[in-house]
C-alpha positions in Angstrom: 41.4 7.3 0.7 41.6 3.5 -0.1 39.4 2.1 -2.8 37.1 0.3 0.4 36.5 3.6 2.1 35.2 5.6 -1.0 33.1 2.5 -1.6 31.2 2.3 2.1 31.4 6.5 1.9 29.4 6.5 -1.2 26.9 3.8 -0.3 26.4 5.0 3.3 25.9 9.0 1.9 23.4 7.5 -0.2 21.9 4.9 2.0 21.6 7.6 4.2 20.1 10.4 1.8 17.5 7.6 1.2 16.0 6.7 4.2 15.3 10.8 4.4 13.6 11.1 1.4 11.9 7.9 1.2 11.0 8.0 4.9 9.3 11.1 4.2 7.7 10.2 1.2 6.3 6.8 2.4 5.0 7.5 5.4 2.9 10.6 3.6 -0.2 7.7 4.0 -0.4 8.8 7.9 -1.6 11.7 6.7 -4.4 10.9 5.1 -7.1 10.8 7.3 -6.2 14.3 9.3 -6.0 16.3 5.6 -9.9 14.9 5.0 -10.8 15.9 8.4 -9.4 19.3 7.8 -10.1 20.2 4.2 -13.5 18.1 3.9 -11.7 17.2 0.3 -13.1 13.6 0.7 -10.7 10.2 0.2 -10.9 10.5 -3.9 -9.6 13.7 -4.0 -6.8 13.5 -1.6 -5.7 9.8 -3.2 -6.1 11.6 -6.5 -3.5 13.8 -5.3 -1.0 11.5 -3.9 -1.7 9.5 -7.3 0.1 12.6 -8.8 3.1 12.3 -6.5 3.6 8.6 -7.1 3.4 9.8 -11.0 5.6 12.5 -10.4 8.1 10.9 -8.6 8.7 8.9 -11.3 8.7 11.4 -13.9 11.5 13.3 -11.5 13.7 9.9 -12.2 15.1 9.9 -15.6 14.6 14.3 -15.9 17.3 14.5 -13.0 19.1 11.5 -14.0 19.7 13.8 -17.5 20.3 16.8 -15.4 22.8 15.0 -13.4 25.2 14.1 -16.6 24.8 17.8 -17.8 25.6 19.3 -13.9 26.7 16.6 -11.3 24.7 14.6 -9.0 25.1 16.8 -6.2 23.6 19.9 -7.3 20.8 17.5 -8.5 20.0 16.4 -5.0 20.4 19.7 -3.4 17.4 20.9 -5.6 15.6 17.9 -4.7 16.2 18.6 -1.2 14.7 22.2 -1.6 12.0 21.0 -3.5 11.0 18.3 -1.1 11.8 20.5 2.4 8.8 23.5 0.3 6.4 20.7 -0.9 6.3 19.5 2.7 5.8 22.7 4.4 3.2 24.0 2.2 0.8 21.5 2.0 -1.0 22.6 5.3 -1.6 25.8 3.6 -3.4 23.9 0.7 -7.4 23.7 1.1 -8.2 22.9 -2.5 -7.8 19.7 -5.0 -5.2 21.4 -6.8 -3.4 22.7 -4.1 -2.5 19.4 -2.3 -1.7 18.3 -6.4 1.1 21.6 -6.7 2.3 20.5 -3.1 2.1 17.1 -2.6 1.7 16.0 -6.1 4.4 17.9 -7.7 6.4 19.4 -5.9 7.3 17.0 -2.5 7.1 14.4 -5.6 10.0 15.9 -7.5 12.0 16.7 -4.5 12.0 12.9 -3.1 13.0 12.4 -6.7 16.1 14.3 -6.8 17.4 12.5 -3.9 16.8 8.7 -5.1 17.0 5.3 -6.6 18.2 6.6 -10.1 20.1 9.1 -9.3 22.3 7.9 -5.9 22.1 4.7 -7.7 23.5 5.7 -10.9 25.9 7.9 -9.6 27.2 5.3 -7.0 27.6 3.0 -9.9 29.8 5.0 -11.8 32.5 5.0 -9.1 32.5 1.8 -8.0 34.1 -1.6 -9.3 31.5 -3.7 -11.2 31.5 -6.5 -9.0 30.3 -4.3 -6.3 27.4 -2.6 -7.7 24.6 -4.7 -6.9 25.9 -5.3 -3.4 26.0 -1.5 -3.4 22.5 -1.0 -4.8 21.4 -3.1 -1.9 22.7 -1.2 1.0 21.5 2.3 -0.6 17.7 0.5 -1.0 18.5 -0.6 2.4 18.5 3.2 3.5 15.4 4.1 2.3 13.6 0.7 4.0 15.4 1.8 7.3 13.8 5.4 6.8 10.4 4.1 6.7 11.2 2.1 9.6 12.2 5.4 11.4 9.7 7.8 9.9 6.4 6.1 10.4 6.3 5.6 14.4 8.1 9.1 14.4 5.6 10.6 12.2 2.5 9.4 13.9 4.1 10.7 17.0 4.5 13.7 16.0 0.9 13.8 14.6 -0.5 12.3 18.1 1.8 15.0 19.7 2.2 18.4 17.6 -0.3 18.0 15.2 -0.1 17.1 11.5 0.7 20.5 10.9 3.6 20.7 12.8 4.8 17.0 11.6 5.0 18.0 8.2 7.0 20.8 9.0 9.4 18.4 10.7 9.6 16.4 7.7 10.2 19.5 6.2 13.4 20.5 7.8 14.6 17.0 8.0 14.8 16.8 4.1 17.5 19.6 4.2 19.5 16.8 5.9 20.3 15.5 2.6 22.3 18.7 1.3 25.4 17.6 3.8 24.7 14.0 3.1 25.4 14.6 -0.7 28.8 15.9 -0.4 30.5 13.0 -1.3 28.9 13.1 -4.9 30.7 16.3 -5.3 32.7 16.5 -9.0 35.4 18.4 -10.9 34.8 19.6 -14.2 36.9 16.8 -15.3 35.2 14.1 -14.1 31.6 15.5 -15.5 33.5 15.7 -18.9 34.8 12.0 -18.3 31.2 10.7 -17.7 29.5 12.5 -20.8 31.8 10.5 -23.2 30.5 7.2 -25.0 27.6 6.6 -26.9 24.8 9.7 -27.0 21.3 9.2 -24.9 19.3 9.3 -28.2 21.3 6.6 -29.2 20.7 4.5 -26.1 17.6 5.0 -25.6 16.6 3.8 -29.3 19.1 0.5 -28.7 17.3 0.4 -25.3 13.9 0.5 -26.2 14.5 -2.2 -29.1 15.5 -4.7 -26.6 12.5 -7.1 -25.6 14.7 -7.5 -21.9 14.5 -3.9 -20.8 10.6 -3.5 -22.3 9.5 -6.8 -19.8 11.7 -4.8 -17.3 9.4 -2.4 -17.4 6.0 -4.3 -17.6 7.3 -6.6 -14.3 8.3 -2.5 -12.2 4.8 -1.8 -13.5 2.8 -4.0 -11.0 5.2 -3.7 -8.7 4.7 0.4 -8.3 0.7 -0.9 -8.1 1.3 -3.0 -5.3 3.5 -0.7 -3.3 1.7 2.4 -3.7 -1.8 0.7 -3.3 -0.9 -0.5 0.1 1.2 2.5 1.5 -1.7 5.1 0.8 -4.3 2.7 1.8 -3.4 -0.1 4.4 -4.0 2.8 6.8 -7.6 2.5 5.5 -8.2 -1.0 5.7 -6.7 -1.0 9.2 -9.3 1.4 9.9 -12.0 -1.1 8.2 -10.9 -4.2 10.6 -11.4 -2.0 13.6 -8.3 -1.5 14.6 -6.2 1.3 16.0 -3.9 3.8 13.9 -0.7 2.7 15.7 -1.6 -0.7 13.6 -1.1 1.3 10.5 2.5 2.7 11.8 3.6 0.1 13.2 2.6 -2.2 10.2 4.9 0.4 7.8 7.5 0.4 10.1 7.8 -3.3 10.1 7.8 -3.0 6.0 10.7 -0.9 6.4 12.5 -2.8 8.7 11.7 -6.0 7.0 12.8 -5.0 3.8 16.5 -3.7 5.0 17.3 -7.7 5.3 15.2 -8.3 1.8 17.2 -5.1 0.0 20.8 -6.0 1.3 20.1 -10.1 0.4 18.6 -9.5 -3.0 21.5 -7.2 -4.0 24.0 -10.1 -1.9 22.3 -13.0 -4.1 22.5 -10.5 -7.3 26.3 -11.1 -7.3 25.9 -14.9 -7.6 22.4 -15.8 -9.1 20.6 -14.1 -12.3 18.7 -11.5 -11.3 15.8 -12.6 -13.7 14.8 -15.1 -11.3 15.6 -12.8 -8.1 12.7 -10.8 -9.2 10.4 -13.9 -10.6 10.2 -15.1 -6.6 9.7 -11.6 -5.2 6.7 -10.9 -7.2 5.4 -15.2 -6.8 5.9 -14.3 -3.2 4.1 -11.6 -3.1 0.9 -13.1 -5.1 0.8 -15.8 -2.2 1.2 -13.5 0.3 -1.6 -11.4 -0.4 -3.8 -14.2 -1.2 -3.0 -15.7 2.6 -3.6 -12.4 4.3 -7.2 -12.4 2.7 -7.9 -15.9 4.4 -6.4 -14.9 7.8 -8.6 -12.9 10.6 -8.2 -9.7 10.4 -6.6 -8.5 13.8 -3.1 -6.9 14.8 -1.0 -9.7 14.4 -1.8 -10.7 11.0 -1.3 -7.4 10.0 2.2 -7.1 11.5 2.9 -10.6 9.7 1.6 -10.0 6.5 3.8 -6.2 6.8 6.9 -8.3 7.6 6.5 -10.9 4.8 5.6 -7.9 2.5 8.3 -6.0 3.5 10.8 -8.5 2.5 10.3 -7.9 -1.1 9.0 -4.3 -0.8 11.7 -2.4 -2.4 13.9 -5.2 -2.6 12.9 -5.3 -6.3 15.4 -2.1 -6.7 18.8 -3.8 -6.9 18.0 -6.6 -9.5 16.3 -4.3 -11.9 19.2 -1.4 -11.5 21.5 -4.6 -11.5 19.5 -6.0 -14.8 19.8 -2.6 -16.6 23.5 -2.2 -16.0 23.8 -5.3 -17.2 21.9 -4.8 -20.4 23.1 -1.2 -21.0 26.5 -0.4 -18.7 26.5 2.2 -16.1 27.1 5.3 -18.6 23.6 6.4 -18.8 21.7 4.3 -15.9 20.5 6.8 -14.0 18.4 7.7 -17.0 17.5 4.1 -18.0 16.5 2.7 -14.9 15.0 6.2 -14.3 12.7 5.2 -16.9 11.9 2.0 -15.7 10.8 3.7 -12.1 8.6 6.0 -14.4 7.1 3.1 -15.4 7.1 1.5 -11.7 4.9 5.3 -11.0 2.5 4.7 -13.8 1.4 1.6 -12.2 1.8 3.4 -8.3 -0.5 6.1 -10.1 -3.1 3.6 -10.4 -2.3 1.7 -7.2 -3.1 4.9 -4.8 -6.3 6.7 -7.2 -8.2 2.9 -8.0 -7.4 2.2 -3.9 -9.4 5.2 -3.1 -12.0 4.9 -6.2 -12.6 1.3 -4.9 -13.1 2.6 -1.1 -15.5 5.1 -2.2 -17.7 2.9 -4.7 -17.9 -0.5 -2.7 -16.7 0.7 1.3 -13.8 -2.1 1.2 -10.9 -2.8 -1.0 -11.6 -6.4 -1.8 -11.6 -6.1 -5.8 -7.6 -4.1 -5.4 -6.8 -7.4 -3.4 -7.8 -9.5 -6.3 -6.3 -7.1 -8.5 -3.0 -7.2 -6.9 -2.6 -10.8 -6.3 -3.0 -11.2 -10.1 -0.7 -8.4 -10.9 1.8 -10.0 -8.9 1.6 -13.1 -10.1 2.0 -11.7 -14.2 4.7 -9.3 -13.0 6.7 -13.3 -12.0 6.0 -14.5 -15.0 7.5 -11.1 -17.1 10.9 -11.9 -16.1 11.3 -15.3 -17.3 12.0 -14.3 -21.1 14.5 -11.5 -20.0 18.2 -12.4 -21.8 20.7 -12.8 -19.0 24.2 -14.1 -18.7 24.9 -16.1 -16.1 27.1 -14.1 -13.5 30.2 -15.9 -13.2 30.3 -15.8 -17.0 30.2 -12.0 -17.3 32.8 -11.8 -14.2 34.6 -14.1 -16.2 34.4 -11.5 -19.3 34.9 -8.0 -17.4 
């Protein structure tokens, strides 16, 4: 197989494995209102629980990304498919607090872990040519944009038609998809034993954790995981507050998903050429103004489909210059567990995004003071990046 078709079969497997595991876990909002109606849990407690899964997820990062050196990235993903395909299916079943925190919390969490940024990332980087990898990062964020994009209007069609019961059981069989899809990240025992040379993880992660770059990495992927998971657990809500229809809500996500496979592939396209420092420094401006412009507009379908499309430009897009910035910083032998941290980081602050949105809902009936919050998030998060130590790209071409 020529050097181009490995590269396009490893991004597309993982591109692909993405929009499963992402379109399932994004589109988990939907959801939201039919598990009060049928538990009587109230908002907090359900938000609380998909406060978990934003946590969890990111735990699930860096844990599989050190599983992966010790056992291959393909066994890693096959768990998380198992994981994800049970926490899916079992949630129905879960009438208490701290049963929708084991299944949706925990263990759907961990699964869309397993099958990932850090891991399809990581493991994609290893076997492909520097000069490809943030191109390549692209396209796999890509895949988990064009999931949402597919999952939402699907989901609330299956909810509209079957039941949310029976759509989460769909979701549930779909995430076994990903155990075929993985094939391709298949390894001998040579290869294993060719990436777990080089410096130790202890090691890196006392260098890595030293250097002021990879700590403002973190604090920008911080408010980043608050705006994201703020609005994809609760823009159903305040659709609901403007009066308008639930198809908004679907639609809306969809349009983030969509809009956001153009933002992923030209963020990791202008990664190749331009630093990524200031990649990420207009994503997060952007967003800042964009939130504060949806707050001044009227509050009907099409500014929601607008504000979802600008949005959705950045939404994930965030993925390939951070992964991009870490490789840079670090090299590819231990990324999935570096930028693995980094999204652990990105949960911490999705954590807070999802449990304050539902706090604020229940305390003041609107989300205004999470608006506010978020647009000055945003705007720190731009800021963050403009100390980080870069190399200008065409000098480290010219070095590798």
């Amino acid at each position: 197989m020529t050097a181009k078709k490995v590269f396009w079969t490893l991004v597309l497997a993982s591109a692909a494995t993405m929009a499963v595991t992402m379109g399932s876990r994004q589109t988990l909002g939907l959801f939201v209102s039919s598990l009060n109606t049928s538990t009587g849990l109230g908002i907090v407690t359900i938000s609380f629980a998909l406060a978990v899964g934003q946590f969890a997820w990111g735990a699930a990062q860096p844990l599989f990304g050190l599983l992966a050196d010790r056992i291959g990235s393909y066994k890693v993903i096959v768990i998380g498919a198992l994981l994800l395909a049970l926490g899916l299916a079992m949630t129905p079943y879960m009438h208490s607090g701290l049963g929708l925190v084991v299944s949706l919390g925990l263990i759907t969490a961990m699964g869309a872990g397993g099958g990932s940024f850090s891991i399809l990332i990581g493991a994609t980087a290893q076997r492909v040519p520097p000069e490809k990898r943030a191109l390549a990062s692209g396209v796999i964020n890509a895949g988990g944009s064009f999931g949402q994009f597919i999952f939402a209007p699907l989901a609330q069609l299956l909810i509209g038609t079957i039941g949310w019961v029976g759509a989460l059981w769909t979701l549930a069989a779909s995430a076994l998809i990903t155990i075929p899809l993985g094939l391709p990240f298949r390894e001998s025992k040579t290869a294993q034993a060719a990436h777990t040379a080089g410096i130790g993880i202890r090691e890196q992660l006392r260098i890595s954790f030293k250097d002021p770059s990879y700590l403002l990495l973190h604090a920008g992927f911080f408010t980043c995981g608050f705006h994201i998971a703020f609005l994809i657990t609760h823009l159903p809500g305040e659709v609901n507050l403007c009066g308008l229809p639930a198809s908004v809500s679907a639609a809306s996500i969809a349009i983030i998903g969509l809009a956001n496979i153009v933002g992923s592939i030209g963020a990791g396209w202008l990664s190749q050429t331009k630093r990524m420092k200031m990649v990420l420094f207009w994503m997060y401006a952007s967003r800042a103004i964009a939130v504060a412009l949806y707050l001044a507009a009227p509050k009907i379908a099409p500014t929601f489909y607008v504000f979802a499309f600008v949005l959705g430009i950045t939404w994930l897009a965030t993925v390939p210059p951070t992964a991009g910035l870490v490789g840079k910083l670090f090299g590819t032998r231990h990324l999935a567990t570096l930028f693995g941290l980094t999204l652990l980081t990105h949960q911490i602050g999705g954590f807070f995004g999802a449990w304050l949105g539902g706090i604020a809902i229940a305390s003041t009936g609107n989300y205004n003071w999470m608006w506010y919050a978020d647009i000055a998030l945003a705007a720190m998060a731009a800021l963050l990046n403009l100390p980080i130590k870069e190399a200008q790209p065409r000098a480290v071409a010219a070095a590798a």
